[in-house]
C-alpha positions in Angstrom: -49.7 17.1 -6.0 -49.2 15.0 -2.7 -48.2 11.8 -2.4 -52.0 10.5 -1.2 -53.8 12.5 -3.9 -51.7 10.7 -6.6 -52.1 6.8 -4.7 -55.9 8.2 -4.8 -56.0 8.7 -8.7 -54.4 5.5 -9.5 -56.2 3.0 -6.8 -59.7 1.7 -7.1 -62.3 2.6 -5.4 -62.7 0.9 -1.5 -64.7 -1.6 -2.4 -63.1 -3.0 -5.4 -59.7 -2.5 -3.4 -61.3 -4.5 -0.9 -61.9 -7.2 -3.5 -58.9 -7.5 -5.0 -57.0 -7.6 -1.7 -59.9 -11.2 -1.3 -59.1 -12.0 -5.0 -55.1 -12.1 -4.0 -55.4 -13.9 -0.9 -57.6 -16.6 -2.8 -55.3 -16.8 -5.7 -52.5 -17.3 -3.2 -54.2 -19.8 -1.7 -55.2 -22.1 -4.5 -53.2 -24.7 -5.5 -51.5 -24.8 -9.0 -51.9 -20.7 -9.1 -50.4 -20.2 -6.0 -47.4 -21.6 -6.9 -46.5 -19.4 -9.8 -48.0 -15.6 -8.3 -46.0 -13.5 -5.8 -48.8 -13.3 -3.5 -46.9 -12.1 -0.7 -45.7 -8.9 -2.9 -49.3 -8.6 -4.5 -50.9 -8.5 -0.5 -48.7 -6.4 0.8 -49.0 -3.9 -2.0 -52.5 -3.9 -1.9 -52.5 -3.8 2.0 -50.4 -0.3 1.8 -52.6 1.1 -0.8 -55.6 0.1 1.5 -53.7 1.8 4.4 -53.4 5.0 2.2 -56.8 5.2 1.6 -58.0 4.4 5.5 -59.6 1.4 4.5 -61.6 0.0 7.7 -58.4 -2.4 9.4 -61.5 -5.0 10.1 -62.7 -4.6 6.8 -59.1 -5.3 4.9 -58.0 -8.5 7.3 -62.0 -9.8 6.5 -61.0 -9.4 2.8 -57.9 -11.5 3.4 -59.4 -14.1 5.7 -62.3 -15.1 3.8 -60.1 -15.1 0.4 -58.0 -17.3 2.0 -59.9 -19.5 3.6 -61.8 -20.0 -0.1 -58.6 -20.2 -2.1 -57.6 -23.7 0.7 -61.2 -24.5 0.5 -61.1 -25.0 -3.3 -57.8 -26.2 -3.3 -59.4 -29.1 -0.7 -62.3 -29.9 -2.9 -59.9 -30.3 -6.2 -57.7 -32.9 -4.4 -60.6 -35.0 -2.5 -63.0 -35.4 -5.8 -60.1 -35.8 -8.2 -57.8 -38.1 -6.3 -55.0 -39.4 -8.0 -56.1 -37.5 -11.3 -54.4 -34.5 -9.7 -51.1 -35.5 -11.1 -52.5 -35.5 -15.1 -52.8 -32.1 -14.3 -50.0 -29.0 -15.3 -48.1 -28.1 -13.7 -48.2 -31.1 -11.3 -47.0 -33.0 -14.5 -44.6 -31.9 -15.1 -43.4 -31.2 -11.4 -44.3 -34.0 -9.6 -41.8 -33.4 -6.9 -44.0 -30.7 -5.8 -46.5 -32.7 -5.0 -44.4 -35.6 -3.2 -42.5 -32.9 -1.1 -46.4 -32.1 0.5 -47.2 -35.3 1.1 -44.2 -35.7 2.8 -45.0 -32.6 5.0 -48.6 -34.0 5.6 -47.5 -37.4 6.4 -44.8 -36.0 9.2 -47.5 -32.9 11.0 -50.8 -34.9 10.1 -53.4 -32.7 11.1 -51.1 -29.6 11.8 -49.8 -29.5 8.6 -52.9 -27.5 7.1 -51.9 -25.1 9.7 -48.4 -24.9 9.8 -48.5 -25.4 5.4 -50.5 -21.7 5.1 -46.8 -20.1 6.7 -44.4 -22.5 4.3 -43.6 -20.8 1.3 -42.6 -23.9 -1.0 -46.1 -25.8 0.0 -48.2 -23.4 1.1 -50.8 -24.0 -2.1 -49.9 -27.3 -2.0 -50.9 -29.1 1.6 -54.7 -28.3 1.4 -54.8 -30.0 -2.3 -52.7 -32.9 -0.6 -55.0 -32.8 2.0 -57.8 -33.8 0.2 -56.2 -36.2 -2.4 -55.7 -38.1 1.4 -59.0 -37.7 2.2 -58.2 -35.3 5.4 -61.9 -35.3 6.9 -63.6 -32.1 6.0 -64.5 -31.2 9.4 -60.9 -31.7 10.3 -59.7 -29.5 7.2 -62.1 -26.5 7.9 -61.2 -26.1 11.1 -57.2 -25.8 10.2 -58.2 -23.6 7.3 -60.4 -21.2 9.5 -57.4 -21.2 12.4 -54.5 -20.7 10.1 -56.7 -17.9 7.4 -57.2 -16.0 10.4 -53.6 -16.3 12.1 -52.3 -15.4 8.2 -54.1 -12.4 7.7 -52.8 -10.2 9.9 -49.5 -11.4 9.4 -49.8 -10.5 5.8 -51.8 -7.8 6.0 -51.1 -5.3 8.7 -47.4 -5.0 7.9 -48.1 -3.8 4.7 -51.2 -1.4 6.0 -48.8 0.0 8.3 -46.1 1.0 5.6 -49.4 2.9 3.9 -50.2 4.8 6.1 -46.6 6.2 7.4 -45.6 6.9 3.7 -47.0 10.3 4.1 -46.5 11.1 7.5 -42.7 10.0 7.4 -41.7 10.9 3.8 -41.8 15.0 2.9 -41.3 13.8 -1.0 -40.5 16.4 -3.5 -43.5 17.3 -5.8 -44.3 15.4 -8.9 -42.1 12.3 -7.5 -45.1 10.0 -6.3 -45.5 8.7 -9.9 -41.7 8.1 -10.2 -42.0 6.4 -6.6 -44.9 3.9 -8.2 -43.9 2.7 -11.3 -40.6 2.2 -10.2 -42.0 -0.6 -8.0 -44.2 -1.7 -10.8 -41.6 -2.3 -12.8 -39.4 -3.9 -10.3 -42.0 -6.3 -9.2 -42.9 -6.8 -13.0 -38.9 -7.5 -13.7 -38.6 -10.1 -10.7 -41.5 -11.8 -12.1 -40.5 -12.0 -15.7 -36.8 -13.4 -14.8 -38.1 -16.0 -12.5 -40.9 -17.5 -15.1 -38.2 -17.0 -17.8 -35.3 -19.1 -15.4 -37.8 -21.6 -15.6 -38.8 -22.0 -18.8 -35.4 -22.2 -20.1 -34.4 -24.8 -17.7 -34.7 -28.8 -19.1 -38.6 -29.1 -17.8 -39.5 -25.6 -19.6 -41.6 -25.6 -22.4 -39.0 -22.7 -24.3 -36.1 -25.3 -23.5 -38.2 -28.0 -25.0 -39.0 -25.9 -28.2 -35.7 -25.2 -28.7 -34.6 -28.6 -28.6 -37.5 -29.7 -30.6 -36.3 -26.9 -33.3 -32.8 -27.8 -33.3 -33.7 -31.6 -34.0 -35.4 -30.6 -37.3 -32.6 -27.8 -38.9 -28.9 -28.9 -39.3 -27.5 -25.5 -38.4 -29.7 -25.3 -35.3 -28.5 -29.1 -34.2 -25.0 -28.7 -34.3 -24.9 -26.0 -32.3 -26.7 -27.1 -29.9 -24.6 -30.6 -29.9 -22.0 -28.1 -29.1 -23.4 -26.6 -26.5 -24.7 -29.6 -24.9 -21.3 -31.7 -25.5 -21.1 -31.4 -21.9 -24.2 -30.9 -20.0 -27.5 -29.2 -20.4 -27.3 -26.5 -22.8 -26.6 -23.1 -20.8 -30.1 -21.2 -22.4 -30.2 -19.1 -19.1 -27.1 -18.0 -19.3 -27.2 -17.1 -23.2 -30.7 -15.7 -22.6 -29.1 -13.4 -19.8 -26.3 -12.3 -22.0 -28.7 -11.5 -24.9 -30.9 -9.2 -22.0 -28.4 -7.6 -20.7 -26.0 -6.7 -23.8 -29.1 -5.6 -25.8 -30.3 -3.6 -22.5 -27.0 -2.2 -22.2 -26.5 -0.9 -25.8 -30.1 0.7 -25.3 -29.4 2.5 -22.2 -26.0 4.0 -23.2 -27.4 5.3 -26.2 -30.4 6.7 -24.6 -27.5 8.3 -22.1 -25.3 9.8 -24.7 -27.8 11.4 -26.7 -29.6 12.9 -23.8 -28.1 16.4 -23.0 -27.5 16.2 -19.0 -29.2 13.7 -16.4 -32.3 12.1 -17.7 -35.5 13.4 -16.0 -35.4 9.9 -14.0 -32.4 10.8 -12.4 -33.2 14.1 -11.3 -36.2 12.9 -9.4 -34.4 9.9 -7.8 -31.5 12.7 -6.8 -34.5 14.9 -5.0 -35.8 11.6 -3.4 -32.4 10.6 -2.0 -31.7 14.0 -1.0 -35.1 14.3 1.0 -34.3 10.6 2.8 -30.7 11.6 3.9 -29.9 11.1 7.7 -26.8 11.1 9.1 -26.7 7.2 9.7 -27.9 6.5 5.8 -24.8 8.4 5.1 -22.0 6.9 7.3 -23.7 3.6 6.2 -23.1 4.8 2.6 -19.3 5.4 3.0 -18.9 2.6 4.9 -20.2 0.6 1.4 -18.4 3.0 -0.8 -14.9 2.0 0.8 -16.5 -2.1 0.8 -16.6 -1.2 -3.3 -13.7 -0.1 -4.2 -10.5 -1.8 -5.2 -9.5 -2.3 -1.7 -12.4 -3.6 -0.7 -12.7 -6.0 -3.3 -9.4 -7.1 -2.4 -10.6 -7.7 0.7 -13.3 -9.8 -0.1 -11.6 -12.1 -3.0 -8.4 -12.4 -1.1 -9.5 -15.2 1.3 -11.5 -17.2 -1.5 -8.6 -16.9 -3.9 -5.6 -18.6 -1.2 -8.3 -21.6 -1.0 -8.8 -21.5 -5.4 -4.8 -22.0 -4.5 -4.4 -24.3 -1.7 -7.0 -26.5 -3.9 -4.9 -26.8 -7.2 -7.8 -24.9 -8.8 -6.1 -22.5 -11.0 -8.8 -22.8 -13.4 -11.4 -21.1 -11.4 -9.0 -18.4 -9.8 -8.1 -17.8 -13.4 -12.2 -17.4 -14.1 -13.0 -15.4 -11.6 -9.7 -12.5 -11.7 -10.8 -12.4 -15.6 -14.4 -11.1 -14.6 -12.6 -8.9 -12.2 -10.4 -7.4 -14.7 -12.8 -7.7 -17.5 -14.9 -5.2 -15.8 -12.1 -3.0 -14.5 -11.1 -2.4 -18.4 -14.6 -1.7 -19.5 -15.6 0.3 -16.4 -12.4 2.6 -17.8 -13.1 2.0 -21.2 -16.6 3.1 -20.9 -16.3 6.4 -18.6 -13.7 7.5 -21.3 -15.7 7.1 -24.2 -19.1 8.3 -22.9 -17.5 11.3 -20.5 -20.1 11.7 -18.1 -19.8 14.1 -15.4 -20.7 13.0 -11.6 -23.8 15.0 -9.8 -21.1 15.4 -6.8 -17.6 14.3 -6.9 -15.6 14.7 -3.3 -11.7 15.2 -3.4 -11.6 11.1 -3.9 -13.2 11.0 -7.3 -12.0 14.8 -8.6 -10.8 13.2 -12.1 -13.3 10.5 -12.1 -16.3 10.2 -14.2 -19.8 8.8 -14.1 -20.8 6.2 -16.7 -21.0 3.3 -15.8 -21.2 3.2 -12.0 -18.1 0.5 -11.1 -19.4 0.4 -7.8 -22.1 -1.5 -8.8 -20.8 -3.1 -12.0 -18.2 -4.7 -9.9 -20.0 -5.9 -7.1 -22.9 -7.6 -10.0 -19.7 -9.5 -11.1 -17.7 -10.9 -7.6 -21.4 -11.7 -6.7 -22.9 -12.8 -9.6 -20.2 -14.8 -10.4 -19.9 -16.4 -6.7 -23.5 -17.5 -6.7 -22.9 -18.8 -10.1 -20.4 -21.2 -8.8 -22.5 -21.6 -5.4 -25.6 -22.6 -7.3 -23.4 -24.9 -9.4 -23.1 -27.0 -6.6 -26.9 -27.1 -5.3 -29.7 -29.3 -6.3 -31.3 -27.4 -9.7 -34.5 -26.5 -7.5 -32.1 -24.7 -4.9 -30.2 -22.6 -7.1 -32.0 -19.8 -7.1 -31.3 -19.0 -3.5 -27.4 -17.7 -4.2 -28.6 -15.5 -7.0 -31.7 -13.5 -4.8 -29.1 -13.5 -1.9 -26.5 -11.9 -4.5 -29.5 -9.8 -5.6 -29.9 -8.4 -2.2 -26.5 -7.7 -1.5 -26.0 -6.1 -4.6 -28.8 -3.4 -4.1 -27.4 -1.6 -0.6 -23.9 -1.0 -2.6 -26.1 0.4 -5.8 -28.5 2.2 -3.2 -25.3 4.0 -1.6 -24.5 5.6 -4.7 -27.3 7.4 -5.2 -27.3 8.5 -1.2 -23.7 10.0 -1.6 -25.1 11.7 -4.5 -21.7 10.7 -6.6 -23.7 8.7 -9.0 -27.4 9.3 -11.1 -29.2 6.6 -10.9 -28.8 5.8 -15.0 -24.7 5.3 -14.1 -26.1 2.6 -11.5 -28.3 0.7 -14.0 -25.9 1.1 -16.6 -23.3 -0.1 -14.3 -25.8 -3.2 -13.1 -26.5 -4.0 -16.8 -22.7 -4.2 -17.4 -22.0 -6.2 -14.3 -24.5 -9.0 -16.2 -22.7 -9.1 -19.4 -19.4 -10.1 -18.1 -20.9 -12.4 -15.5 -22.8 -14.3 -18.3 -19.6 -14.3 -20.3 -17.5 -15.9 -17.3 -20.1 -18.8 -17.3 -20.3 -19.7 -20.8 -17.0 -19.6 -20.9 -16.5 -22.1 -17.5 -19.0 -24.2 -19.0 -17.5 -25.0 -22.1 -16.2 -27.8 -21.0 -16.7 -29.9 -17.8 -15.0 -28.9 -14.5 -14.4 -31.3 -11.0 -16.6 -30.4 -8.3 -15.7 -27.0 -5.7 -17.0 -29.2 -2.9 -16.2 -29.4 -0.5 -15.7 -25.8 1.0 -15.3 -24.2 4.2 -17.7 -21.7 3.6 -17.8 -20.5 7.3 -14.2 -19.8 7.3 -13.4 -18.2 4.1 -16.6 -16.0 4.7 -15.4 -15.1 8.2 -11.6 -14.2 6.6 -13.7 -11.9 4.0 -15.4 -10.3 6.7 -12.3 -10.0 8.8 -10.3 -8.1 6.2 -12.9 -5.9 4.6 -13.5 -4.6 8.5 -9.4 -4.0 8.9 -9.9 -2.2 4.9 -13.1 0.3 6.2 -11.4 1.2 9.7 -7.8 1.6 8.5 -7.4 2.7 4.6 -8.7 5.7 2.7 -10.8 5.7 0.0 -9.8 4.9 -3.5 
């Protein structure tokens, strides 16, 4: 079975296709709902499946365009009949800021901000509800919303389309790896979602934090530790809610590895995938990460960061941050002993070395993870999530690579990913048991340039190790 026949079973028909590409650009569009939906994952997905099935191009951008010009109409008419009640309303209640940051946006474009606000992610289903809590004259607001919906939809839409239709002509996929191919982005999409609604609710304005606390005032037991916890700050419930994911995911995957006899059938068809998409540059790009990875490349990387931990007096977060290191290096050993996994492929470099856990990717989850921990300690609480999605995406290339060398199945990587998280949420509760002084400031620029500097004198001039 190809890989159309299979998108074919498991998409709708045009029409309803065609419907829920409008229903997605509406929801995007409308405020409250639009803030909490990954509409610009949801479109594009939809777009390629459209462009898989040779949906009409006029057809799918009309879709779009008239579901987003409805989803900023609606938002419109909410905020000019309800006014001021706007803020009684969740989750503008509880987030109040939202709202303020748009009106600040407004205030500074005037009319242009209806226009510009449909390409701003943070206020994008905000501005037309602001928009009409001012009282933006309708005529005015139509107009903006009819430019901007038909600017956006192409935008949106045709990239996505695009990737639809080359999927078959680009990609000679190995039978019976279409399925494999979609729920793998299923679930990722479904995992990104979860962890971001979760990172909120366990913050101080989610409800879970706020049921917590409400059940740790009533039972003794419950309200001392937390005291304990909070003795210092907010009460770290992301970080303990990561530990408890990832140590219970962990335990789950390496039993499911050691009692399966050989690769898992997930690993064979991510193996035929990665051996069908190998070019010559994917590979040298793949080595080029592989030598990044290893000790000397890690090296590399901390070396800089670590003289500044020194010049500042700041033994205590040096000391943090070569504990993760180590931590991982003695369970990445400990680990591949005791489990005794054989690689797919091991070159002359990793003759005696095993497969379970990946320490490729374990150790690049913790010198991240842990750096954007201590970035994000630094930032505003509604900017911290940008160090941990730029750690996310630097992580996956250096996961990626294994699985293109072929010196890794792809359950070592997630083992080795699910690893990585354990220590990293172990380094933060411990640094946050009690209270530290302030990183800032930092010369970022430099230190990143001195990484940069000696992990390109480590790739040109050492073997691998």
């Amino acid at each position: 079975m190809n890989l159309t026949a299979t998108l074919y079973q498991l998409t709708p028909s045009p029409g309803m296709l065609l419907l829920i590409i409008g229903a997605i650009a509406m929801i995007e569009s409308l405020a409250m709902v639009g803030l909490l939906v990954p509409g610009v994952v949801l479109i594009t997905a939809a777009a390629s499946l459209a462009g898989h099935q040779e949906l009409s191009i006029p057809a799918v951008l009309l879709a779009a365009f008239v579901g987003a010009v409805i989803g900023d109409g609606v938002s419109f008419i909410l905020g000019y009949t309800l006014r001021e009640r706007v803020t009684l309303l969740w989750p503008f209640s509880r987030h109040p800021e939202w709202l303020a940051h748009a009106a600040r946006f407004f205030q500074r474009h005037g009319t242009l901000s209806v226009f510009l606000g449909r390409f701003v992610g943070p206020v994008r289903p905000v501005i037309p509800l602001t928009a009409g809590i001012l009282h933006m004259p309708p005529r005015t607001f139509t107009w903006a919303n009819l430019a901007s919906a038909a600017l956006w939809a192409p935008a949106y839409v045709l990239p996505g389309y695009l990737l639809g239709q080359a999927w078959q002509q680009r990609l000679d996929l190995p039978p019976g790896l279409e399925r494999w191919l979609i729920v793998l982005g299923v679930v990722m999409v479904a995992l990104a979602v979860t962890f971001s609604w979760l990172r909120q609710q366990v913050s101080r304005p989610g409800r879970l934090y706020r049921l917590l606390l409400s059940g740790a005032r009533r039972y003794p037991l419950l309200r001392r530790l937390w005291l304990e916890q909070s003795e210092h700050g907010e009460v770290p419930l992301g970080i303990w809610l990561l530990l408890v994911l990832s140590l219970g995911g962990l335990s789950g995957w390496t039993i499911l590895v050691i009692h399966h006899d050989g690769p898992l059938e997930m690993d064979l068809a991510v193996q035929a995938l990665f051996q069908a998409l190998d070019t010559p540059w994917l590979h040298t790009s793949s080595e080029t990460l592989a030598r990044v990875g290893d000790r000397y490349g890690i090296l590399a990387l901390s070396l800089p960061w670590a003289l500044w931990l020194l010049t500042r007096h700041r033994l205590d977060a040096l000391v943090q941050g070569i504990a993760g290191l180590v931590g991982i290096a003695l369970l990445n050993t400990l680990g591949k002993l005791l489990i005794g996994r054989a690689r797919p492929f091991a070159p002359e470099y990793l003759a005696d070395s095993l497969a379970y856990p990946s320490a490729h990717t374990s150790t690049t989850v913790v010198l991240l993870g842990t750096a954007a921990a201590f970035v994000a300690s630094e930032l505003p609480h509604r900017q911290r999530f940008w160090p941990y999605w730029i750690a996310i995406l630097l992580t996956l290339p250096m996961a990626l690579s294994r699985l293109t060398l072929g010196v890794h199945w792809l359950s070592d990587v997630v083992g080795g990913a699910l690893l990585g998280l354990v220590v990293c949420a172990l380094v933060q509760l411990a640094w946050q048991r009690r209270p530290r002084p302030s990183l800032a400031p930092c010369p970022w620029t430099w230190l990143l340039l001195g990484s940069l500097l000696l992990t390109t004198i480590r790739v040109v001039w050492l073997p691998l190790a």
